[in-house]
C-alpha positions as CSV (number, residue, x, y, z in Angstrom):
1,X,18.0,23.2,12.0
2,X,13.9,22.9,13.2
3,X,12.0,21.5,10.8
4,X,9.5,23.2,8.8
5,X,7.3,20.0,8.5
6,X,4.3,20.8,10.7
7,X,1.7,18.1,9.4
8,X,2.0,14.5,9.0
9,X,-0.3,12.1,7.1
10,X,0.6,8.2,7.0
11,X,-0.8,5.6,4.8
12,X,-2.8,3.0,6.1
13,X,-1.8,-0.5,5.0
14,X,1.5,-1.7,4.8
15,X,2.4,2.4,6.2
16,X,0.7,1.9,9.7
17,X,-0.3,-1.7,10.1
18,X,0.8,-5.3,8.7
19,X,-0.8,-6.3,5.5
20,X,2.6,-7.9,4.2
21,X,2.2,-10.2,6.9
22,X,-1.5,-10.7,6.3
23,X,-0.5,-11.5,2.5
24,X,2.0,-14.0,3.9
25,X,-0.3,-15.6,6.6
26,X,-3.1,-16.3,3.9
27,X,-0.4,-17.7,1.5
28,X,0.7,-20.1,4.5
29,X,-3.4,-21.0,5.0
30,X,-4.0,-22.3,1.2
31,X,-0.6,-24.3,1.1
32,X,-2.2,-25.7,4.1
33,X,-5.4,-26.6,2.9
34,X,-3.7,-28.3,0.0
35,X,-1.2,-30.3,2.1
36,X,1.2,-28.5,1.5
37,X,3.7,-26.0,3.5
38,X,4.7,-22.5,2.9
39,X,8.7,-22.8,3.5
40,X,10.5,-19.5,4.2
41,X,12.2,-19.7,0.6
42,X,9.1,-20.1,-1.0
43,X,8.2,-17.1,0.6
44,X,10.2,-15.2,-1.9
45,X,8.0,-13.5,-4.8
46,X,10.5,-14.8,-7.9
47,X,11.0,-18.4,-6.4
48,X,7.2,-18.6,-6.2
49,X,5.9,-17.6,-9.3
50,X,9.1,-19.7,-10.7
51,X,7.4,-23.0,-8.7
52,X,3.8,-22.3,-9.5
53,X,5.5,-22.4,-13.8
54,X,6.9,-25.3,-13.1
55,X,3.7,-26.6,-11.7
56,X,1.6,-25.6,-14.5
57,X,-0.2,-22.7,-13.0
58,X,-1.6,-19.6,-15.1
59,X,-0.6,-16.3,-13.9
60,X,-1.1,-12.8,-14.8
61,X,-1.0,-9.2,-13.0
62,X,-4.0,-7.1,-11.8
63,X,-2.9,-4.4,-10.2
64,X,-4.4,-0.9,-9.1
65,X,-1.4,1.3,-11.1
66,X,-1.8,3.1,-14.1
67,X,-0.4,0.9,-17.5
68,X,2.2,3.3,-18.1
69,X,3.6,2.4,-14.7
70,X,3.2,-1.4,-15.2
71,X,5.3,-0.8,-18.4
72,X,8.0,0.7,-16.6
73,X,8.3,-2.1,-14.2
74,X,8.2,-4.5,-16.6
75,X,11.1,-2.4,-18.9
76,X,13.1,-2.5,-15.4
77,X,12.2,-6.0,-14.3
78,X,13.0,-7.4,-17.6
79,X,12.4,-10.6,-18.8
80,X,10.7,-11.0,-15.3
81,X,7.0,-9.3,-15.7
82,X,7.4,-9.9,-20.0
83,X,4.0,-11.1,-20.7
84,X,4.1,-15.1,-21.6
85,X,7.1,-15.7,-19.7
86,X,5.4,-16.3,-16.2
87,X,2.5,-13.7,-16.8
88,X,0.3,-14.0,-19.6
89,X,-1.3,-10.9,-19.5
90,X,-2.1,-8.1,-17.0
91,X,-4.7,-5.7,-16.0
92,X,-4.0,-2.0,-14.7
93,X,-7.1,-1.0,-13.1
94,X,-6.6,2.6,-12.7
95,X,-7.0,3.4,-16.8
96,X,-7.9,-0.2,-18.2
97,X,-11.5,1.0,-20.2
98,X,-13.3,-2.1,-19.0
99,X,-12.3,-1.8,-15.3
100,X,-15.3,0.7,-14.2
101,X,-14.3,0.4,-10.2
102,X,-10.4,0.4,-9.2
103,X,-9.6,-1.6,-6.2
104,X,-10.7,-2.7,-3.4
105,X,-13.6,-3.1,-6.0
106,X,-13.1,-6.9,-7.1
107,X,-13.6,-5.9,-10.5
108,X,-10.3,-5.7,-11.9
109,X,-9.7,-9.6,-10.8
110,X,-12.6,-10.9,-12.5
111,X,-11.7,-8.7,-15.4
112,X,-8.0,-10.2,-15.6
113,X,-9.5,-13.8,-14.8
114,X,-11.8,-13.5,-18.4
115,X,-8.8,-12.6,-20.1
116,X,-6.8,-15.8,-19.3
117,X,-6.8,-17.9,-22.9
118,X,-7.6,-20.8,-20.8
119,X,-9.6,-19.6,-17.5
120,X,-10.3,-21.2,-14.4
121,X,-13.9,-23.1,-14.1
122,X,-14.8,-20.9,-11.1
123,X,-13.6,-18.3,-9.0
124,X,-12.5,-21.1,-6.6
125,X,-9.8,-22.2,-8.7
126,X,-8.3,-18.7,-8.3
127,X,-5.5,-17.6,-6.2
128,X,-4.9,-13.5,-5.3
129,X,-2.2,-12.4,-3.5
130,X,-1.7,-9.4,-3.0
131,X,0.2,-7.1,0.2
132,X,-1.9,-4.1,0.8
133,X,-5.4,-3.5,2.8
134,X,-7.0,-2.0,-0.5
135,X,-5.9,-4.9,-2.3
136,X,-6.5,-7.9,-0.7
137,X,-10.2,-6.4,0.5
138,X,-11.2,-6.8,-2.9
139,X,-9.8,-10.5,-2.8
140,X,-10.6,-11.7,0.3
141,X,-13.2,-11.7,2.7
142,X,-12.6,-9.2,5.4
143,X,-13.1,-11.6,8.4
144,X,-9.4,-13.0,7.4
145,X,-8.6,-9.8,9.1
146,X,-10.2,-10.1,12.3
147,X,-7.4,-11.1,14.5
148,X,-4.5,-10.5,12.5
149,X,-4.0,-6.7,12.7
150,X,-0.5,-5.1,14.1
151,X,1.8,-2.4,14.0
152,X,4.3,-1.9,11.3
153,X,7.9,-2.2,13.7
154,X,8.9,1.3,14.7
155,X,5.9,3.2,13.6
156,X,4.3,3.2,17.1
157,X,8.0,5.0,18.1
158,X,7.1,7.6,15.3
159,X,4.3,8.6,15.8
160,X,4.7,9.4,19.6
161,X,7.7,11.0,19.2
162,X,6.1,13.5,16.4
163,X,3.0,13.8,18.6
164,X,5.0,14.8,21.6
165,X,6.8,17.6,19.8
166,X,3.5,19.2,18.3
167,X,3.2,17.8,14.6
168,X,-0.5,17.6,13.7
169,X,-1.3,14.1,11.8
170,X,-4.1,12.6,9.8
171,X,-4.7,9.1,7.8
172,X,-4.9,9.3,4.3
173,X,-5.9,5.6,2.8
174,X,-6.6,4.6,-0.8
175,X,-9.0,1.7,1.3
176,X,-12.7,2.1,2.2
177,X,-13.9,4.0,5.1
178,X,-15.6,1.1,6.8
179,X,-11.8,-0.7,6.4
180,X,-10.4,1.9,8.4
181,X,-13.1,1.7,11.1
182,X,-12.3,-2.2,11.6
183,X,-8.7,-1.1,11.7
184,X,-9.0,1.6,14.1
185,X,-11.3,-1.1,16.3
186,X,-8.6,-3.8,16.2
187,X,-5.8,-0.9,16.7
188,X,-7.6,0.7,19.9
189,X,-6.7,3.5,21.2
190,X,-3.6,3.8,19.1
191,X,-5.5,4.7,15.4
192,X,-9.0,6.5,17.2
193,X,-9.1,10.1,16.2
194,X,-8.3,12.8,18.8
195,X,-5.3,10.8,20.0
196,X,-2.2,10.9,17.5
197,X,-4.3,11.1,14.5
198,X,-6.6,14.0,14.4
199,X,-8.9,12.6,11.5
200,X,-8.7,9.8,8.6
201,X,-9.9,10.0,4.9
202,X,-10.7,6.9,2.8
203,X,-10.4,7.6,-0.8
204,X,-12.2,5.1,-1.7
205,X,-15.6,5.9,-0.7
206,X,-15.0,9.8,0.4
207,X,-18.1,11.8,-1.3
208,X,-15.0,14.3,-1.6
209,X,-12.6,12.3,-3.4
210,X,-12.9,12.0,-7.0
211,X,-9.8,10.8,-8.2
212,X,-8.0,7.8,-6.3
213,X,-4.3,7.1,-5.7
214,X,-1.9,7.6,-6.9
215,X,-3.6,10.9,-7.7
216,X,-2.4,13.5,-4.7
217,X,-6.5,14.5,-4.6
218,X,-6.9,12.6,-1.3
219,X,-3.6,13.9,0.6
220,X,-4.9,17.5,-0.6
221,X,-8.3,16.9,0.8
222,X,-6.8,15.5,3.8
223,X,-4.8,18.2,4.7
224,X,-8.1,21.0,4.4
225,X,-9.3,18.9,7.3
226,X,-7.1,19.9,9.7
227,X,-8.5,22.0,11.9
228,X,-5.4,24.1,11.7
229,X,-3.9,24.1,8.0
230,X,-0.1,23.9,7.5
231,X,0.5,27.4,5.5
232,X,1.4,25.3,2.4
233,X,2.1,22.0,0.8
234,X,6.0,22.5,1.6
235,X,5.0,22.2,5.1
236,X,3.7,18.5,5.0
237,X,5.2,15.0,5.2
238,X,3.2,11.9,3.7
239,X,4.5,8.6,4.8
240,X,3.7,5.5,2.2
241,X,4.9,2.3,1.7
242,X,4.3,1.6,-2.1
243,X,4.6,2.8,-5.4
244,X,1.4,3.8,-6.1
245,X,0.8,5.9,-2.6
246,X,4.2,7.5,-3.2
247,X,3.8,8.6,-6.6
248,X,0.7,10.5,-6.0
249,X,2.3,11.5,-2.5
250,X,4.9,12.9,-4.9
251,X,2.7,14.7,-7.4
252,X,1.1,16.4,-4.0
253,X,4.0,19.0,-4.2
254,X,4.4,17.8,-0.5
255,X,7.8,16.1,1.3
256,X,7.7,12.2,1.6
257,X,9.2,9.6,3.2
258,X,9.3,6.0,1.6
259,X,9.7,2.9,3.8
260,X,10.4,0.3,1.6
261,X,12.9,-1.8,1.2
262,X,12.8,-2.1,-2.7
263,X,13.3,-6.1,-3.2
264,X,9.8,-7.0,-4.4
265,X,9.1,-3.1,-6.4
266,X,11.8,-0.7,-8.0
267,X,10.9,2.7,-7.6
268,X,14.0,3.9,-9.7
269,X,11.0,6.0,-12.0
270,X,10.5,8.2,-9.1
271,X,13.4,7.8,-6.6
272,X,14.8,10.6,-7.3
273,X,12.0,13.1,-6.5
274,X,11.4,11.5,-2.8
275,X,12.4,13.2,-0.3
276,X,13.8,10.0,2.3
277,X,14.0,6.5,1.5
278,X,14.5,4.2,4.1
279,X,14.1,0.3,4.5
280,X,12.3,1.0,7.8
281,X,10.9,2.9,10.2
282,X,13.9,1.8,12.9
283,X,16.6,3.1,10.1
284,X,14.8,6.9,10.2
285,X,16.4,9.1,12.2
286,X,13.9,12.1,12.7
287,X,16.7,14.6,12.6
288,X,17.0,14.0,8.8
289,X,13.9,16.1,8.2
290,X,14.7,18.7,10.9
291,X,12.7,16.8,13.4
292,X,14.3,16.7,16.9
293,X,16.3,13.0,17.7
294,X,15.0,10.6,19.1
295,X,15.4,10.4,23.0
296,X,18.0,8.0,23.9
């Protein structure tokens, strides 16, 4: 059966290019610069924040999401994410009042920093991690990135394959325009516009884009810029890689695809509303949305 999908539009971080990695690679650098090495156990999110407890360290979570979505991670990943167990408190920066500017603003980390009972003397004493583009922009500087960008395994095979059979596809990032520029410069000719990817919007700083993921604003504004529409919503696929891209992905009215492989997030709130799931790009097989196979 052909596929009624006619328009793609991927994700940028974590989607098209590495920021787990990144997230890893910067983890690795400050265990250096304390003497210390990053050992492959460590880098497992629960037996971290389990040494840095044991070690004495503060913690809390300041994430992009709404707070009704951080409570029903914490419900799932109970007693895991209860506040004063590891974390003593957390920030949702998409509908906290005092957070004015969502990430890859750094406000919501300074915000969350104030709110430790006991906070850090400076800014230096603070930690981030984070594994998207949007996120860790706001918590690093952005020449950590200079060297350091690469494709997501398969996606490259994706993308060519749709491109050779005709599907139309665009970016559609929650990060800042000039982010996606520095991308699209480390990523020549692979991200430039005109070649597999007819145009990219940053809802960040788009003067179109009011609302930010996970509201669908930016994948609706997005698609208008093709320079031939799909004839409805029905007839687009948006690829993401998180929570918060995919929930707004799924409010678009739109089919998705979800490559995540679920250890560090549960997505059991909206599973069931997406329209594939897979761990990675090398476990989708095109044919599951009525694309043709991949050539052997």
């Amino acid at each position: 059966m052909a596929s009624d999908i006619t328009h793609v539009l991927f994700d940028l971080d974590g989607t098209l290019i590495n920021t787990p990695e990144i997230l890893v690679d910067i983890l690795r650098d400050y265990a250096k610069s304390h003497g210390k090495v990053l050992s492959k156990e460590i880098e497992c999110v629960e037996r971290l924040v389990k040494h840095l407890h044991r070690h004495g360290i503060h913690m809390a979570i300041a994430t992009a999401n709404r707070g009704r979505a951080l409570m029903d991670s914490r419900l799932k990943m109970r007693p895991f994410l209860d506040d004063d167990l590891y974390f003593s408190h957390s920030v949702a920066g998409y509908d906290d009042p005092e957070v004015m500017f969502n990430k890859p603003n750094p406000q919501v980390y300074h915000i969350c920093v104030k709110r430790f009972t006991t906070p850090p003397k400076s800014n230096a004493n603070v930690l981030i991690v984070e594994d998207s583009l949007t996120g860790i922009t706001g918590a690093v500087a952005s020449g950590v990135y200079s060297t350091k960008f690469t494709l997501i395994p398969g996606v490259e095979r994706l993308v060519k394959h749709l491109h050779r059979h005709g599907i139309q596809m665009a970016i559609a990032t929650g990060t800042s325009s000039r982010l996606l520029a520095a991308s699209r410069v480390q990523m020549k000719p692979f991200l430039d516009d005109g070649l597999y990817f007819s145009h990219g919007v940053s809802a960040y700083d788009d003067p179109e884009v009011v609302l930010k993921k996970p509201d669908p604003q930016v994948y609706h504004i997005c698609v208008n810029r093709f320079k031939t529409p799909p004839k409805s919503n029905a007839n687009v696929l948006v690829v993401e890689d998180s929570l918060t891209g995919i929930t707004g992905a799924v409010a678009s009215g739109m089919k998705t695809l979800l490559i995540n492989d679920q250890k560090l997030c549960s997505f059991e709130t909206i599973a069931d509303r997406i329209t594939v799931i897979c761990n990675t790009f090398d476990d989708f097989k095109p044919e599951t949305l009525g694309f043709p196979p991949y050539e052997t």
